[in-house]
N, CA, C and O of each residue as an XYZ file, in Angstrom:
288
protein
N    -274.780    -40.471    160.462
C    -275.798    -41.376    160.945
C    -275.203    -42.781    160.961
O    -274.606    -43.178    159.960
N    -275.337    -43.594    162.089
C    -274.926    -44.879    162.303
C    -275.255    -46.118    161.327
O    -276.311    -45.689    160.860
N    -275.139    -46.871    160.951
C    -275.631    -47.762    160.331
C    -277.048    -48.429    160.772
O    -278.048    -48.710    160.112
N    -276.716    -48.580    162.235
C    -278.198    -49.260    162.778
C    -279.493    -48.049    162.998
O    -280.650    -48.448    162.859
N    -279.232    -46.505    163.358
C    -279.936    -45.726    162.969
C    -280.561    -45.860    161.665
O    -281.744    -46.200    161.621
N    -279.900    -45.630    160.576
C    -279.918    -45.877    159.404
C    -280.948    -47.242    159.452
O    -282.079    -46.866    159.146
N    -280.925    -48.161    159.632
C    -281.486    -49.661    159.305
C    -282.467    -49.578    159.935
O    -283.249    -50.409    159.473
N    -283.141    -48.780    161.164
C    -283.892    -48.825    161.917
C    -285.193    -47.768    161.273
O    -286.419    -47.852    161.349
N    -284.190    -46.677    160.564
C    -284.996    -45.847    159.767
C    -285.899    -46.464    158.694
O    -287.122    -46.333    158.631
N    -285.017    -47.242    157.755
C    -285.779    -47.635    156.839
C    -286.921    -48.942    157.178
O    -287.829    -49.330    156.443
N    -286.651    -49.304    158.136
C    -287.476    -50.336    158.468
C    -288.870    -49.464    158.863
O    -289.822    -49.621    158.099
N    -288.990    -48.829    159.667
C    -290.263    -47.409    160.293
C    -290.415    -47.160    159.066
O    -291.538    -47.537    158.729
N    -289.690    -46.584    157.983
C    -290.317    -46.052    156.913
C    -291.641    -47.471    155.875
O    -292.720    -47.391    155.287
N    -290.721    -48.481    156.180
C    -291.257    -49.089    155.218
C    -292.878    -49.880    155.642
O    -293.743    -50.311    154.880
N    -292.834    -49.842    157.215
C    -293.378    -50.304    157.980
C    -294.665    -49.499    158.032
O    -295.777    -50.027    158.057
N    -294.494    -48.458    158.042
C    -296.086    -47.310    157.832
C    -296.297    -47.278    156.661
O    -297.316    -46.588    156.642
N    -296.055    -47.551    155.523
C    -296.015    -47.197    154.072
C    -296.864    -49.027    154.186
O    -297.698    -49.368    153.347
N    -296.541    -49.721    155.050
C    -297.407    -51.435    154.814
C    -298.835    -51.432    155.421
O    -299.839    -52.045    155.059
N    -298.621    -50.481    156.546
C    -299.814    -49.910    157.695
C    -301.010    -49.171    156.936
O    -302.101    -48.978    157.474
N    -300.705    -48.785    155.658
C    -301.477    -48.051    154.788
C    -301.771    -48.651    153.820
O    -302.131    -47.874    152.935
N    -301.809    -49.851    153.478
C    -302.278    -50.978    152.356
C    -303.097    -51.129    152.318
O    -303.412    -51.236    151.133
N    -304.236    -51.301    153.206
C    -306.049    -51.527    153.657
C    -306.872    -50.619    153.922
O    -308.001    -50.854    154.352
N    -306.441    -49.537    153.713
C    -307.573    -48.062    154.123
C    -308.641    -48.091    152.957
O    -308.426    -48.611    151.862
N    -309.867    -47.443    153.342
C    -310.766    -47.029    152.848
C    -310.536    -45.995    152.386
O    -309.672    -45.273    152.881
N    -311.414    -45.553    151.055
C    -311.279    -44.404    150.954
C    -311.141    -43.584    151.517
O    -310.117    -42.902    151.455
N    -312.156    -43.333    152.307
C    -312.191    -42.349    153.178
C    -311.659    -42.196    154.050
O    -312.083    -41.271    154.743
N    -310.342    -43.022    154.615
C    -309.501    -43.144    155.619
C    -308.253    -42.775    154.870
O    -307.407    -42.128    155.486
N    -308.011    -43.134    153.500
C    -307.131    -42.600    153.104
C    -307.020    -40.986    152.423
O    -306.024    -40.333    152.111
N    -308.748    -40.600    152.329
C    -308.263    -38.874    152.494
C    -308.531    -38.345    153.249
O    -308.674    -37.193    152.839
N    -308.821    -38.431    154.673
C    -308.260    -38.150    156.151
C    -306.964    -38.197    156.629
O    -306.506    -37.515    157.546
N    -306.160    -39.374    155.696
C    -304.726    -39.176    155.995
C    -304.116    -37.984    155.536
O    -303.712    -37.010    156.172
N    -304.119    -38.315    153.897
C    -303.446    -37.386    153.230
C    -303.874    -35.461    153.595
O    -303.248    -34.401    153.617
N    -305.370    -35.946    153.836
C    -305.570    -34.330    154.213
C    -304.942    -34.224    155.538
O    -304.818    -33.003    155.624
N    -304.457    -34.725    156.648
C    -304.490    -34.221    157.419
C    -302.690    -33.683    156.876
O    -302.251    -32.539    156.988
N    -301.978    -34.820    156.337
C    -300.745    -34.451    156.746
C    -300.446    -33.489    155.392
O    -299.364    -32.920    155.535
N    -301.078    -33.165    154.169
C    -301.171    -31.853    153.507
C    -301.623    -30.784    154.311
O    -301.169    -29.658    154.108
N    -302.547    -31.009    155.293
C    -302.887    -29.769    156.170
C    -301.434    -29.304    157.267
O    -300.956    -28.205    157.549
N    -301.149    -30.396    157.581
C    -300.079    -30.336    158.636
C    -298.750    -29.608    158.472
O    -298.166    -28.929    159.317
N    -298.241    -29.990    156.721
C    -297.228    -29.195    155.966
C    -297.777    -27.999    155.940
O    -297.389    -27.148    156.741
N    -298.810    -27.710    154.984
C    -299.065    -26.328    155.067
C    -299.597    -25.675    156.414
O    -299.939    -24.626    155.867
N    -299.886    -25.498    157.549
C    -300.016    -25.090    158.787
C    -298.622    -24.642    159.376
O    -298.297    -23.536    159.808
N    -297.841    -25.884    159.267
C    -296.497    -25.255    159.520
C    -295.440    -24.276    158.997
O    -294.552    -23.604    159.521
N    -296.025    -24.520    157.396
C    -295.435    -23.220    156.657
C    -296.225    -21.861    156.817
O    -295.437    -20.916    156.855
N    -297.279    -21.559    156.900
C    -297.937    -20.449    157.391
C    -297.734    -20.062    158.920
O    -297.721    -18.873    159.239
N    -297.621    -20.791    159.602
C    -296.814    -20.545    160.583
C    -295.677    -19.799    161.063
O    -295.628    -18.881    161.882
N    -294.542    -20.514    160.228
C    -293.194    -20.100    160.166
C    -293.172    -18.711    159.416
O    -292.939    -17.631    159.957
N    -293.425    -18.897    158.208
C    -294.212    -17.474    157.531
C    -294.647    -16.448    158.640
O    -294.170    -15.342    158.897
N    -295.278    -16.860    158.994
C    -296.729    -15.805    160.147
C    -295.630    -15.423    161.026
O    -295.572    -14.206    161.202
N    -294.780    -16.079    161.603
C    -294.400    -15.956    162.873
C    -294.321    -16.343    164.011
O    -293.467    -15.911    164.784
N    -295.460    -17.498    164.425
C    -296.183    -17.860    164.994
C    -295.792    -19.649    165.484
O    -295.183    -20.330    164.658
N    -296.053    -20.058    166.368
C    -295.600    -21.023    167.026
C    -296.070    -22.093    165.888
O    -297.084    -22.227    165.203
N    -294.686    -22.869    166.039
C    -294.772    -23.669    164.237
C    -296.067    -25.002    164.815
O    -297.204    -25.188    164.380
N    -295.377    -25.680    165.837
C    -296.209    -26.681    166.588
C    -297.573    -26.593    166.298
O    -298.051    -27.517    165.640
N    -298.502    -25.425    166.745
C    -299.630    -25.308    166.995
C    -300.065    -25.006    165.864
O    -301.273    -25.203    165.735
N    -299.400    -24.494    164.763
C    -300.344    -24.065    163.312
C    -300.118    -25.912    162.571
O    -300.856    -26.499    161.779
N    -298.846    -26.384    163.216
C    -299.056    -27.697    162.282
C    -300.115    -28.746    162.954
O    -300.709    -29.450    162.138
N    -300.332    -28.880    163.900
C    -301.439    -29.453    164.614
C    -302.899    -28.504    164.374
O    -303.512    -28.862    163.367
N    -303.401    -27.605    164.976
C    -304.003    -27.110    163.470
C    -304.487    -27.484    162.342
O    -305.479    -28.145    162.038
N    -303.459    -26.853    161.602
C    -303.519    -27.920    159.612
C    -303.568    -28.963    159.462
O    -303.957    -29.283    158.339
N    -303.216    -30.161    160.471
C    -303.775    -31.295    160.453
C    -304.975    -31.796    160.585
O    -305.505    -32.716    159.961
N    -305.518    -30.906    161.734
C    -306.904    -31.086    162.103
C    -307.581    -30.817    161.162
O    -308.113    -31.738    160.541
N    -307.787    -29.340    160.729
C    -308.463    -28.880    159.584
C    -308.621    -29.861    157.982
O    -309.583    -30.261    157.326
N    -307.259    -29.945    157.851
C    -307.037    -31.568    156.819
C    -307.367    -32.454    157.115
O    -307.426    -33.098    156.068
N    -307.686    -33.085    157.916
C    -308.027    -34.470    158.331
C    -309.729    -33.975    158.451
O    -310.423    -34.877    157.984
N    -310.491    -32.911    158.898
C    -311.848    -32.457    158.947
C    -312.180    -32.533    156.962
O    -313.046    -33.165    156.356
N    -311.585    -32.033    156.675
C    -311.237    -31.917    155.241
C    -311.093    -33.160    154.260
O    -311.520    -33.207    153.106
N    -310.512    -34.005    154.839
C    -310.692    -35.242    154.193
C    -312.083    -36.074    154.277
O    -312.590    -36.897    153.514
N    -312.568    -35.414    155.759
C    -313.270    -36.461    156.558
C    -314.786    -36.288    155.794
O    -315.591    -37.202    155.977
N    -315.137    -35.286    155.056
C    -316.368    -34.424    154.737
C    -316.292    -35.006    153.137
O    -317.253    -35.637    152.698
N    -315.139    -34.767    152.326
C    -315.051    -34.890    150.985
C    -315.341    -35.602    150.649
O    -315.015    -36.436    151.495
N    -316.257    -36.551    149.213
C    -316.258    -37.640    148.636
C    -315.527    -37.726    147.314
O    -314.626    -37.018    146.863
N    -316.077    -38.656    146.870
C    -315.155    -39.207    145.687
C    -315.299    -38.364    144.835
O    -314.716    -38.471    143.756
């Protein structure tokens, strides 16, 4: 990996990790559910057999529905 790849990476990384400083609760477990849904969708997927894409989009949805319902 290049150096400016590299520099460009950590900047995106650090840059969504700042994008997430002001959420609401409830915006922040819509996130996390969606992208815990999204990991696991894709591993049941791959598991299953089954087109990885569409089970991780999917598990996002379902996680992010999942966050969206839950309270404190």
């Amino acid at each position: 990996m290049t150096n400016l790849k590299r520099a460009l990476l950590i900047v995106l990384a650090a840059g969504s990790l700042a994008a997430c400083s002001n959420l609401t609760g409830t915006q922040q477990r819509v996130l996390s559910g969606s992208a815990i849904g999204a990991a696991g969708g894709a591993v049941i997927s791959a598991v299953a057999g089954g087109p990885i894409l569409l089970g991780t989009a999917i598990g996002a949805g379902a996680g992010a529905v999942a966050g969206a319902v839950t309270s404190h």
